[in-house]
N, C-alpha and C positions, 0 to 999 in steps of 0.2 A: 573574861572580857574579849569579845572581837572586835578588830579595827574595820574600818568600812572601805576600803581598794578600790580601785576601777575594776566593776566586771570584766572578769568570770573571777577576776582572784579573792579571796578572804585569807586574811592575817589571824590564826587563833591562838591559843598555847596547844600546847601539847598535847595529844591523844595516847591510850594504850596500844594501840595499832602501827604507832609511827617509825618505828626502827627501821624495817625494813626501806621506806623512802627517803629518810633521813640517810640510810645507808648508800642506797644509790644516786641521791644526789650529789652527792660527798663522792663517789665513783664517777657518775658523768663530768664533775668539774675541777679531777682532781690532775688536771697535765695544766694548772696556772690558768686556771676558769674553763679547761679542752676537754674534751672526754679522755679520761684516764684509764680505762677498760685496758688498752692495747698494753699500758704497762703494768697493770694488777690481773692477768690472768690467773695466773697459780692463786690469790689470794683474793678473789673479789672484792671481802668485805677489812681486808687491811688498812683502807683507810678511813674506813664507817669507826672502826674501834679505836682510832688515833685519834681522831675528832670530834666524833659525836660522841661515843661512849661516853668521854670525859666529861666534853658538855654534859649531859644529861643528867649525871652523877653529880657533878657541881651545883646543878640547879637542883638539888630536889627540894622540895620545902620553901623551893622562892619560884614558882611556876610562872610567877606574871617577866620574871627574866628571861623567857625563853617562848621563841614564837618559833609557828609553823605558817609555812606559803602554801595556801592549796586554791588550787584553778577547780571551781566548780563544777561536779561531775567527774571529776580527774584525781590521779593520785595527788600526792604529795609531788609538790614542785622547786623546795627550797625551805630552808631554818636558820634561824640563826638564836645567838643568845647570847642577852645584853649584858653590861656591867651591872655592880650595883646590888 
């Protein structure tokens, strides 16, 4: 199921592709919503595996728990994943 957003954004679950932007959004907003880059050099993807991994692993088998943000035409913009 898709949610319906203000263009360009769509709300959907989870694709096989998604790691990677799930990873970098989790790095651009990881200095307290700041880009986090400056202090994850040595390890880019250290806080993709602290927060998303688990997400991801938590949800398997209840997919409608777990959404993705994507800007039309664009990569992956944001995730999140609900209780429940």
């Amino acid at each position: 199921m898709t949610s319906t957003l203000p263009f360009p954004f769509q709300l959907r679950p989870p694709q096989a592709g998604d790691r990677a932007g799930a990873y970098a959004v989790c790095l651009k907003t990881g200095n307290f919503g700041q880009d986090g880059e400056p202090f994850y050099r040595d390890d880019p993807e250290a806080l993709g595996r602290v927060f998303v991994g688990p997400a991801a692993t938590a949800r398997r088998g209840r997919p409608h728990a777990r959404r993705q943000l994507q800007q039309a035409m664009a990569p992956l913009c944001g995730w999140g994943g609900g209780g429940g």
